[in-house]
N, C-alpha and C positions, 0 to 999 in steps of 0.2 A: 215756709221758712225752714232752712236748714239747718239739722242738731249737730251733724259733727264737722261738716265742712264748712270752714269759715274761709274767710278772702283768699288765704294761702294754704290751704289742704288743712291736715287736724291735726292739730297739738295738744299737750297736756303732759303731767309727769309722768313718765310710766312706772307703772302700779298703782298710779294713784286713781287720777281720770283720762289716763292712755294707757289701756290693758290689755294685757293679750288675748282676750276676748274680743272685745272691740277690734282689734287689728284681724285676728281671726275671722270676724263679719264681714271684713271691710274686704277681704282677701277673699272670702267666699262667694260673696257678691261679686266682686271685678270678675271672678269666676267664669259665673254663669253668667251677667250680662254684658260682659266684653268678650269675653271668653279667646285672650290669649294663649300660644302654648310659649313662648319668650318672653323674659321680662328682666331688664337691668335695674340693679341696684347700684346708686352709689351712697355717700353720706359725710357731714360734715367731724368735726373731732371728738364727739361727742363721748362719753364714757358708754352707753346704751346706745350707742350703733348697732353695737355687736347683739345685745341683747333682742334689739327689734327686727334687727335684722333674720334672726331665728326665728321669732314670731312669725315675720311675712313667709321667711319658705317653710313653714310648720304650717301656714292657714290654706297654702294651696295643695293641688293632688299630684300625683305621682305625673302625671301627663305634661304637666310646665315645668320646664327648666327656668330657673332664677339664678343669675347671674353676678358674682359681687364684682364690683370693680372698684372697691374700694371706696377712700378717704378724694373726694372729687369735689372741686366748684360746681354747683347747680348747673351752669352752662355749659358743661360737658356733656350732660344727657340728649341735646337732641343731636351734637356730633355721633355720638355713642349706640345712637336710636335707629338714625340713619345709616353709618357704616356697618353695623354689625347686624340691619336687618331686624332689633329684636320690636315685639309687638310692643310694648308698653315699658316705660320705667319708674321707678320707686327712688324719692330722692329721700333718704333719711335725715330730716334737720329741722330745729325749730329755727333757721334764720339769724335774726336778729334778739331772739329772746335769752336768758340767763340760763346758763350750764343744763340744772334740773329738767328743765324744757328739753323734751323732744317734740317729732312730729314724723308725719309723711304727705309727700306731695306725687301726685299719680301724673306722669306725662304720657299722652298720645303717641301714636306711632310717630307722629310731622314733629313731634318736640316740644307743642304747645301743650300748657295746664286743661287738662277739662274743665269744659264748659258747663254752668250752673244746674242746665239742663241733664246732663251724665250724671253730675254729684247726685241731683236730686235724684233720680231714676236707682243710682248706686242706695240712699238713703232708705229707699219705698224699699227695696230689693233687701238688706241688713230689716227692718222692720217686720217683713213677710217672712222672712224664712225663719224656722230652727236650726241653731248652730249644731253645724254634723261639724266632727273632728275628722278632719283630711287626714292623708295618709305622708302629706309632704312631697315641695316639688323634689328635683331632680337639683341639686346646687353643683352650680361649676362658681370656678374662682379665678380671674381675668387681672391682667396688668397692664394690658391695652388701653383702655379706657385716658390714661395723661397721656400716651404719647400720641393720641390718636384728636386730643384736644388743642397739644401743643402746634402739633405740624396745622392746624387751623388756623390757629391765634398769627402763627409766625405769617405765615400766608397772606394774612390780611394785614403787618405790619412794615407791609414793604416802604410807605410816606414818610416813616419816624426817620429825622435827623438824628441820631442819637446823641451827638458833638452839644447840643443844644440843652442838657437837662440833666441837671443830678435830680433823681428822684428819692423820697423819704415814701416809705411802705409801711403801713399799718396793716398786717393780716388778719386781726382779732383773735390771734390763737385760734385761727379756724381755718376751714377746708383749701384757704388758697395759697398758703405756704410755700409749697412745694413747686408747683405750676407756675409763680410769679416770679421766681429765685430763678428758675429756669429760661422763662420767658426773658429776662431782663438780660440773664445772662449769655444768652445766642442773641440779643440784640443790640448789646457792647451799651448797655443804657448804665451809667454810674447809678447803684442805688445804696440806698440802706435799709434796711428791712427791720422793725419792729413786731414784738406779739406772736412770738412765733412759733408760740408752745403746739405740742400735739397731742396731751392727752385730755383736750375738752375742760380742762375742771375751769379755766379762767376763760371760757370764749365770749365773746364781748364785755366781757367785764372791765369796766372805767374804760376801755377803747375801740375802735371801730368807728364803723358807719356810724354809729348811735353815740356815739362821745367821738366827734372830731377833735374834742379841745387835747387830748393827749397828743395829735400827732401836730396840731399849731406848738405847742408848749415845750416838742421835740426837735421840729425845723428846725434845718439853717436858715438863715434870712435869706433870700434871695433865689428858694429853693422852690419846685413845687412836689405837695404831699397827695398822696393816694392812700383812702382809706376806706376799708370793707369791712361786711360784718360776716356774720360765722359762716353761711354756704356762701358767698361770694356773688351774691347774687343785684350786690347794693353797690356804688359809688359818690363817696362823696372827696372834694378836693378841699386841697389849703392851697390859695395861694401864695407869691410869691412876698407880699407883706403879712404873709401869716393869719390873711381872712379865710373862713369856712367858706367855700364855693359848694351850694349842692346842687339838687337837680335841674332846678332851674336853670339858675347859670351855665349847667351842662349845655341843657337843650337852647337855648340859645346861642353859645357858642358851635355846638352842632347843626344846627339851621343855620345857621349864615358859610359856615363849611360845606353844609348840604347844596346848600340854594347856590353857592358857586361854581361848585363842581357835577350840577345838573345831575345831583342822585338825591331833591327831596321830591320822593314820587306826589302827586297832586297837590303838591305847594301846598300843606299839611301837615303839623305837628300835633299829634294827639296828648291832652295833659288832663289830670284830675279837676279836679272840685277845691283840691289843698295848693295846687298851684298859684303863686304868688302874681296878683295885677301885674307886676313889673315886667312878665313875663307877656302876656299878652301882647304889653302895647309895644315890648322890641319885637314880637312877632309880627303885630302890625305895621311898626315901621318899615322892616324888608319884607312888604308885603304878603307875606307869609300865612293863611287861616287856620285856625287853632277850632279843634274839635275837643270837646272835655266830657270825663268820666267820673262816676262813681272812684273812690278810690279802690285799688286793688290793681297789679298791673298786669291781670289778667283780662281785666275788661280795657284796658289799654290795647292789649293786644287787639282784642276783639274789635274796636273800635277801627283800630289800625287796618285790620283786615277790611271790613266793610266798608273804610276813605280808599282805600288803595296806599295808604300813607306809609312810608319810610322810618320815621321817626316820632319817636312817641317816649311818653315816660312821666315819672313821679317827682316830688321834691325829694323824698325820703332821698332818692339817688339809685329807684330800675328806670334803666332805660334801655328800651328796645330799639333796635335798629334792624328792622324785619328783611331786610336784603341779605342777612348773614344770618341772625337767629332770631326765633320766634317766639323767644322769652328775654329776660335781663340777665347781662352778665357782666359785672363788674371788670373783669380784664378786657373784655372786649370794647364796653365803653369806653376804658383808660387808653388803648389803643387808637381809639378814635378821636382821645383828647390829643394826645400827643401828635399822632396826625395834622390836628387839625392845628395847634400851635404851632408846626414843620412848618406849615404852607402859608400861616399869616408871617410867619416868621416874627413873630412877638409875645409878651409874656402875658400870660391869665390875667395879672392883676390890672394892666392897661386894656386886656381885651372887655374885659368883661363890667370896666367903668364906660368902654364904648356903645356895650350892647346893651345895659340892664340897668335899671336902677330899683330895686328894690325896697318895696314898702317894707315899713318895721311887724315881724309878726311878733305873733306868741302863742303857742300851743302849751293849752293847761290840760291835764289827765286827773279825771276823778275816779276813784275805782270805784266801783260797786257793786251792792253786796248782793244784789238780787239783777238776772237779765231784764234788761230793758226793753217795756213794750215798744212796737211800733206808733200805737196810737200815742204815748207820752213823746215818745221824738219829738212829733209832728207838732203838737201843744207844743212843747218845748221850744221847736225854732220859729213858729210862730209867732211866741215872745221875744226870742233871738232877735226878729225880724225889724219888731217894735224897737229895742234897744240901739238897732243898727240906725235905722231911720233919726233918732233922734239925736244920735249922739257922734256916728262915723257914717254919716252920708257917703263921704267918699271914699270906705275901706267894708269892711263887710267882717260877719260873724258866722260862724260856721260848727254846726254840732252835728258828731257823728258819735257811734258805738263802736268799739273796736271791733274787729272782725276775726282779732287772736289773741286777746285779753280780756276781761271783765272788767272794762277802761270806759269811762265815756270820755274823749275828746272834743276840746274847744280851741277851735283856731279863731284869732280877732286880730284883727290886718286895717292899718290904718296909715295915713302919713306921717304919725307921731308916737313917738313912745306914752307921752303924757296921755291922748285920747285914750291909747289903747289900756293904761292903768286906771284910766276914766271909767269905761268900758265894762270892764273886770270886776269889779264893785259892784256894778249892779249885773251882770251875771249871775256873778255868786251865790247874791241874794234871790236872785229868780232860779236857778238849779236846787236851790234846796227846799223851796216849797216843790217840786215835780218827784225828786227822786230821792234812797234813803243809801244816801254817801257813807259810805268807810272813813 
């Protein structure tokens, strides 16, 4: 098991439990067993960008150059990786987490997260060695990195009607500000743009990917909204009656876009474990096979890779579309949304009563105070299992650990609100004889 790499690289506050020790290891190690001499940095708005950013060229040696290129959407690393050649990048963000949170997330030369197998390897390697203090890379400072994103993005937004959408933007006072105000702007798309602070202290806070309800409660009626959270690496929508559309709804309005325009490579959408039944059976219905993962949309990826599959992704709202990039990128998705609304030539809110219907969830977060063995999971949904059988035959229970929080997660998915408060009740009561809740 893994102590510092969780589903999306490692987080924590710095100073607290993200130190510049720990980043020091962490840089020591990618060292000696990757052993780059190029390495881009970008990072979301953070207050301690700058500060971690030190750290990482402080943890390496005189011999690697590291690279800033600033304030970037997560999805500009693998444009960034590729045109400029460098061996590896360092994405400084904790995501979707609150201001305090930092992190960093290590990408490949091809643009994709390492694989479980490197982290761990990276883990053994920080465990083995004594921390030697480096002498520091070589820092250059780059302003390439957006326009080298942008001329991308535009690239692939040749399908957009733009006549057809006033768009409402929620950036989360985070990294994608700048790039979307741009993007919308060379593409004559009417928008309005929310959240759009830049010095970190508010990023996702009350808005984003993770609270869509600020950008339905801001809509015009008859509008549709696009909404991210702090690296840009998430999308979720409002439609045009002011419903939350998220990944799901994505990926099926992208699979019937796919599957018509002969670009869903082996009639294949890759989805998690949290992906909602509804989603299935409109996959089923345009015949479509659905391969699922563990959550994380790294293993999405991975999965993708191994189907040969096109399109893949989360509810939370990453979704890959592996024919352009090899991670999730919220403006590239939205691209694709828009796109893909150009060619039906009709709005989200009738598309997407055509394609999905959606079982009632509910995801509850318990925090907790002590990590969670494996073996109590297993007990755990064991019981899960029992509760499901007798009570949501036709919906299902689902327990997981966070993989960047001291969270346990409960998703219960059923065709009713009522079951699912049924449900819940005796959950409850069975998670507290298992585990010792906050």
């Amino acid at each position: 098991m893994k102590r510092y790499f969780g589903t999306d690289g490692i987080r924590g506050v710095p100073n607290k439990d993200l130190s510049k020790e720990l980043i020091y290891q962490v840089c020591q190690a990618v060292e000696d067993l990757l052993k780059p001499s190029s390495i881009a940095v970008i990072g979301d708005t953070r207050s301690s960008r700058r500060l971690i950013f030190d750290w990482i060229s402080q943890g390496f040696s005189s011999s690697i150059e590291v690279f800033d290129y600033g304030v970037l959407p997560s999805g500009s690393m693998p444009f960034i990786l590729n045109e400029k050649n460098h061996d590896l990048g360092f994405i400084i963000s904790a995501s979707h987490n609150p201001s305090e949170y930092n992190g960093i997330k290590i990408i490949d030369k091809s643009g994709s997260k390492l694989s479980d197998s490197i982290e761990l390897s990276l883990e053994e390697t920080i465990r083995s060695n004594s921390l030697e203090k480096k002498d520091g890379a070589v820092v250059q400072t780059s302003k390439e990195g957006e326009d080298l994103y942008l001329e991308n993005l535009l690239t692939l937004s040749q399908n957009i009607n733009p006549d057809l959408f006033k768009v409402f933007i929620d950036c989360a006072n985070g990294a994608v500000t700048n790039v979307a105000k741009k993007l919308f702007d060379q593409l004559s798309i009417n928008y309005q743009a929310f959240n759009t602070g830049s010095d970190g202290s508010d990023i996702n806070k009350d808005c984003g990917a993770t609270n869509p309800s600020f950008l339905v409660n801001n809509i015009d009626p008859g509008n549709i909204g696009l909404t991210f959270d702090g690296d840009a690496d998430r999308l979720i929508l409002v439609d045009e009656e002011g419903l939350i559309a998220n990944g799901d709804v994505i990926l099926a309005l992208l699979a019937k876009y796919f599957h018509q325009n002969n670009m869903l490579k082996g009639n294949t959408v890759v989805t998690t474990v949290m992906a909602n039944v509804g989603l299935k059976k409109a996959l089923d219905s345009m015949g479509i096979a659905t391969v699922v993962t563990p959550v994380g949309d790294k293993y999405v990826a991975e999965a993708m890779n191994e189907q040969g599959s096109s399109l893949g992704g989360e509810q939370s709202g990453h979704i890959i579309l592996s024919e352009f990039l090899p991670v999730g990128d919220g403006l590239l998705t939205a691209i694709f949304v828009l796109s893909a609304l150009s060619f039906f030539d009709e709005s989200l809110s009738v598309l997407r009563k055509e394609l999905i219907t959606e079982y009632p969830q509910k995801l509850v977060n318990y925090t907790l105070s002590n990590q969670l063995e494996e073996d109590v999971l297993n007990q755990l949904n064991d019981e899960m299992k029992i509760i499901e059988n007798e009570n949501i035959p036709d919906g299902r229970i689902f327990v997981r650990a966070s993989g960047t929080e001291p969270l346990l997660r409960v998703l219960i998915e059923a065709d009713s609100l009522d079951k699912i408060d049924t449900a819940l009740i005796l959950i409850e009561e069975t998670i507290t004889k298992y585990l010792d809740i906050q």
